[in-house]
Residue, then its C-alpha position, 0 to 999 in steps of 0.5 A: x500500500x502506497x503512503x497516501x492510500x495509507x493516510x487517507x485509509x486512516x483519516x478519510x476526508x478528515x484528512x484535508x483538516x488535519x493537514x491544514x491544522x496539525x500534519x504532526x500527526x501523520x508522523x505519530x499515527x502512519x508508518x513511512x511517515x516521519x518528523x521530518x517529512x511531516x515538517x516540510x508538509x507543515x511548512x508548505x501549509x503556513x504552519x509556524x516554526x513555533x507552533x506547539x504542534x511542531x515543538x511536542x512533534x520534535x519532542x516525540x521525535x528526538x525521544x524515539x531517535x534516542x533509542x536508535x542509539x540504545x537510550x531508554x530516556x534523556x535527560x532533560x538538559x539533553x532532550x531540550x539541546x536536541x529538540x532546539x538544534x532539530x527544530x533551530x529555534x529556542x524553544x521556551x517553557x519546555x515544562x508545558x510541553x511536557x505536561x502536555x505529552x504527559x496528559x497526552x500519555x505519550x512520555x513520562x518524565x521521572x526524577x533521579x538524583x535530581x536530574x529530570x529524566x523524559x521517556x517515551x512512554x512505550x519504552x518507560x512501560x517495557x522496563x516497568x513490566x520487565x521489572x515486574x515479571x523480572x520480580x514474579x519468577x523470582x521464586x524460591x525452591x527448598x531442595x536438599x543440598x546432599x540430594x543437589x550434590x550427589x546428582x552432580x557428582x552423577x553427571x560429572x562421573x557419567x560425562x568425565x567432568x570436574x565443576x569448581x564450586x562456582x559451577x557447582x554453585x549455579x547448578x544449585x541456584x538454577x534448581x532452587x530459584x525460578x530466576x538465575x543469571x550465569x555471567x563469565x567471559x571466555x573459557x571460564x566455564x559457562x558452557x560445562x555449566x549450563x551443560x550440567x543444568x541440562x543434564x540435572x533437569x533432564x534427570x528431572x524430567x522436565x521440559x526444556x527450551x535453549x534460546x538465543x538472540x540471533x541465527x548465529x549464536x543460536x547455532x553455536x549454543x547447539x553445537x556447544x550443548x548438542x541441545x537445539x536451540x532456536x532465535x528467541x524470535x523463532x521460539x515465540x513464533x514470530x508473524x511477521x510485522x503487524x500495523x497496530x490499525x496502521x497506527x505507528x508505535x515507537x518503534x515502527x512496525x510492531x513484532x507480533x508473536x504468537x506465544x505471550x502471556x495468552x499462549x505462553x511457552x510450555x517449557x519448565x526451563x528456558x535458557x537464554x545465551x548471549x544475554x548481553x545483546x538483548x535489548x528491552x523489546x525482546x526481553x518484554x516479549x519474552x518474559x510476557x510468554x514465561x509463565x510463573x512457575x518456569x524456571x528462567x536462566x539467562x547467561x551472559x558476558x556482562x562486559x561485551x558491548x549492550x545490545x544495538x537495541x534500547x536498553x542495557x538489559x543483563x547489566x541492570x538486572x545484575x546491577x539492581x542486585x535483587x536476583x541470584x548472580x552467579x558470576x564465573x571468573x576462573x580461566x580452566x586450564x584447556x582454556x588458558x592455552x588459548x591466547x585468545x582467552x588469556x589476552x582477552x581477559x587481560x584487555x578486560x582487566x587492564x593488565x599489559x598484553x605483550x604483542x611482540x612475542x610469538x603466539x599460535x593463535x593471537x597475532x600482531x602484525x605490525x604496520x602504518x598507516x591505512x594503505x599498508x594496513x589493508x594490503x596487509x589484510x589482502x593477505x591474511x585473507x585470501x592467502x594466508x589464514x584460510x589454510x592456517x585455520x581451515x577455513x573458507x575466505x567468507x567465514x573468515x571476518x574483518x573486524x572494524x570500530x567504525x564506518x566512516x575512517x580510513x579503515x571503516x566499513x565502508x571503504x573496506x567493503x569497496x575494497x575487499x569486494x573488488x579484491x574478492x568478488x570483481x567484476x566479470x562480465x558473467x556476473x550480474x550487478x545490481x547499483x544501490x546509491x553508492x553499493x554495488x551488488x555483485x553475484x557472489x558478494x557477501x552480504x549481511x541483513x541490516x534490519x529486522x524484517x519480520x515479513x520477509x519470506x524466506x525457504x530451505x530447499x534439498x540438494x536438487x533445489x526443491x523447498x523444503x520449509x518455509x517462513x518469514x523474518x531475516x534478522x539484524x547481523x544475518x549473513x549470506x552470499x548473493x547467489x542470482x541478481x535478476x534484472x528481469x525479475x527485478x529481485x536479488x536472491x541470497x542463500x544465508x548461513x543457515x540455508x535460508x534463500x531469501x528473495x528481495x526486491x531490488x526496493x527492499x535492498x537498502x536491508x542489506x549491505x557488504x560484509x566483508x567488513x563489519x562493525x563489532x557491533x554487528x557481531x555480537x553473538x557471533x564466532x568467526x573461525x579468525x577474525x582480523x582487526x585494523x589497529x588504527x585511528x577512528x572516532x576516539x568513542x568507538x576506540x575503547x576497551x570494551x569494544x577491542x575486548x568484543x572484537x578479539x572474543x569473536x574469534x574461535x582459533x585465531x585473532x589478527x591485529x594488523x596496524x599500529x601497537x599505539x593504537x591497540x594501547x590506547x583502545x586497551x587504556x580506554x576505559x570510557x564508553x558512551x553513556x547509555x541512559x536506561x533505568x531497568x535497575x531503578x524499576x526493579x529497585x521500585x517493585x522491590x520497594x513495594x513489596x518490602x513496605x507496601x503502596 
């Protein structure tokens, strides 16, 4: 549907007042219709630049274009510097504003510690019912700890393992709370962990489900637990994108899944890996299709990087202090053989990491300045670590902080595209602003699309399952670009074909480079990292410590040791505003003294 059959669906013949005395609210009510689109329409109608319509628009805006950047809210001093620059005027008596939108039940503003903090309401409601839920599973178990230890002590003789008391104390924990949370970085025992919880449960009888928030941390979990695990989309059975009347929420297009708190999942445990990229939406629809009374454990490194959605969920839970924590520091021997881990641990801490010494699988490769930094890369590439950890060119990965630098996404992915997949007369292209889309390329979905429809297919190209959605960080190769057709096929990782149509390619884009963002939840056979100057935001410890857990047998560093210290130093990370702590805290007031 076009976007004006959309606006006259929804208002009708009213339509022509509403553009006349307010077309702030096409930005609110229609999907495709933004703040900015609906102030060149206000502007073209002689609405001024001061009109409380326009100033309570901006608001709104400014408040929901913070969750792209992870907020949960703003203060006020922040909020009021953002609306006055969007909207180029001085915008007096903010106060009346708020109260306005207030009344209007679309913010909610909240005092802490004396600074006066602005949500969207949707995102202030998502904390406030995930602290309630959060509170609701938190129930306690009595179990006798010699009947705990002695069935420990079976699955250890029955699998050829030894637990630590840590370990062994989060098995106890998972049996007597019906909310645990495991926290540890690399090789420090997670995975034996929550291996042996299966295993305990399992004895149990009881029904379990493994969840993770993306296609590849999904598989890995599978792998590591020989237990299937599916996406936490996939597991509350995704629909596809609903329009709520095609009136727009905050966050655009809704996720509608079948399973909630009318259909809750039937399962007695649930456990959720990679926690740490979980944003608020998630977490809410989750937890609303846990039924009290099942047990929920979620696990999770707290020091790599918050989710790219809103909110700093497995941190605040931890923080709030008022659930059990279970939190895995020892690095196990087969472990401390990896450099990886060693060093990754080391950059954690702050501790010296010696880069000059011979190592297997954790390597600097001294160069200056981007053009050899990049050549050098080439070579790793393509000519180098395939063989050396057996593995194909595409599932090796290059690791960048930025977009934009000498060593960016960007210009990397112009780069290696050429060197990898150039251009042949043979191959289909397809030209997206400044992208080309070559047959062959390597790609990765940039945003969640819950109505993309997706197939399997046997060896001789028959489909063999079908379903919709393509997830933010999904992976794949182009395999046929249509000019006829006007559409572009990719075969993603896991053997999903999607098609799309040559409108819907702005969801996707090169990945022979990536953010580290981007990939979180992920493990690369080797991962290769520029070393050189970026956005001095973006070049920070927990992002150098993201980026060199993401390799499984081999990490590469190419560029500047300077640079590796400075981002090793760097202890400062931009401020995410969310307050899920402080909800918690709330419920747990009001239970300890009443209303």
């Amino acid at each position: 549907m076009n976007l004006a059959n959309k606006i006259f669906k929804r208002y009708g013949n009213d339509i022509y007042n509403i553009l006349e005395q307010n077309p702030y609210r096409l930005a609110d009510d229609i999907e495709g219709v933004g703040f900015r689109t609906a102030d060149e329409i206000a502007s073209r109608a002689g609405i001024k630049i001061d009109s409380e319509f326009r100033i309570k628009s901006g608001i709104f805006y400014v408040l929901n274009q913070a969750t792209m950047q992870g907020h949960i809210y703003l203060p006020y001093d922040k909020l009021v510097r953002q609306v006055n620059e969007l909207l180029l005027i001085d915008v007096q008596d903010y106060d009346k504003y708020l109260m306005d939108l207030t009344m209007d039940k679309k913010i909610v503003v909240k005092v802490k510690d004396n600074v006066k903090c602005v949500y969207a309401r949707m995102y202030y409601n998502m904390e406030a019912n995930v602290a309630a839920m959060l509170n609701n599973l938190d129930v306690q178990i009595e179990e006798d700890q010699k009947f705990i230890d002695d069935r420990i002590a079976r699955i250890e003789d029955k699998e050829g393992i030894n637990l630590d008391d840590i370990q062994k104390e989060a098995v106890a924990k998972a049996v007597r709370n019906g909310l645990v949370i495991v926290t540890g970085g690399p090789g420090t025992g997670k995975t034996t962990t929550i291996n042996t919880i299966i295993k305990y449960f399992e004895l149990e009888g009881l029904e379990i489900r493994l969840a993770a928030p993306t296609g590849r941390a999904a598989k890995r979990m599978t792998e590591a637990c020989g237990y299937e695990a599916q996406t936490i989309h996939r597991m509350l059975e995704i629909s596809g994108g609903v329009p709520d009347g095609d009136r727009k929420s905050a966050a655009g297009l809704s996720m509608f899944f079948e399973r909630n708190e009318d259909n809750p999942l039937e399962a007695d445990v649930i456990i959720v890996d990679e926690m740490s990229m979980v944003d608020i939406s998630i977490m809410n629809s989750l937890l609303k299709a846990v039924s009290i009374g099942t047990k929920l454990i979620l696990v999770g490194d707290v020091d790599q990087l918050p989710s790219v959605g809103p909110g700093n969920v497995l941190k605040d839970i931890i923080e709030s202090g008022c659930f059990p924590v279970v939190k895995l520091e020892r690095i196990f021997r087969q472990a401390a053989q990896s450099e990886i881990i060693i060093n990754a641990h080391k950059i954690n801490r702050g501790e010296e990491v010696v880069l000059n010494k011979y190592s297997k699988d954790f390597l600097f490769v001294h160069r200056n300045g981007a053009d050899n930094i990049i050549n050098a890369m080439k070579t790793l590439i393509k000519d180098k670590l395939p063989d050396y950890v057996g593995a194909d060119v595409y599932d090796l990965q290059i690791l960048t902080p930025s977009r934009k630098s000498n060593v960016g996404v960007e210009r990397l992915n112009k780069i290696m595209q050429d060197f990898l997949n150039p251009a042949d007369a043979i191959k289909q292209e397809r030209q997206v602003g400044d992208v080309t889309f070559r047959e062959g390329d390597k790609v990765m979905q940039i945003k969640n699309d819950y109505q993309l429809a997706w197939e399997k297919r046997s060896r001789y190209g028959i489909p063999t399952e079908q379903g919709t959605g393509a997830f933010n960080g999904d992976t794949g190769v182009i395999e046929r670009i249509s000019t006829f057709d006007e559409n572009v096929t990719v075969k993603f990782e896991d053997g999903r074909f999607v098609t799309y149509e040559f409108s819907q390619l702005d969801e996707l884009e090169l990945a022979y480079a990536i953010t580290v963002h981007k990939s979180q939840g992920s493990e690369y056979p080797a991962v290769i990292i520029p070393m050189s100057q970026g956005p001095r935001m973006l070049m920070n410890r927990n992002i150098l410590y993201t980026a060199v857990t993401r390799a499984r047998k081999c990490v590469c560093l190419v560029g500047e040791e300077e640079i590796f210290r400075l981002m090793a130093d760097n202890v400062s990370e931009s401020k995410r505003y969310s307050s899920l702590t402080d909800r918690i805290e709330e419920i747990r007031h009001i239970e300890d003294f009443g209303q």
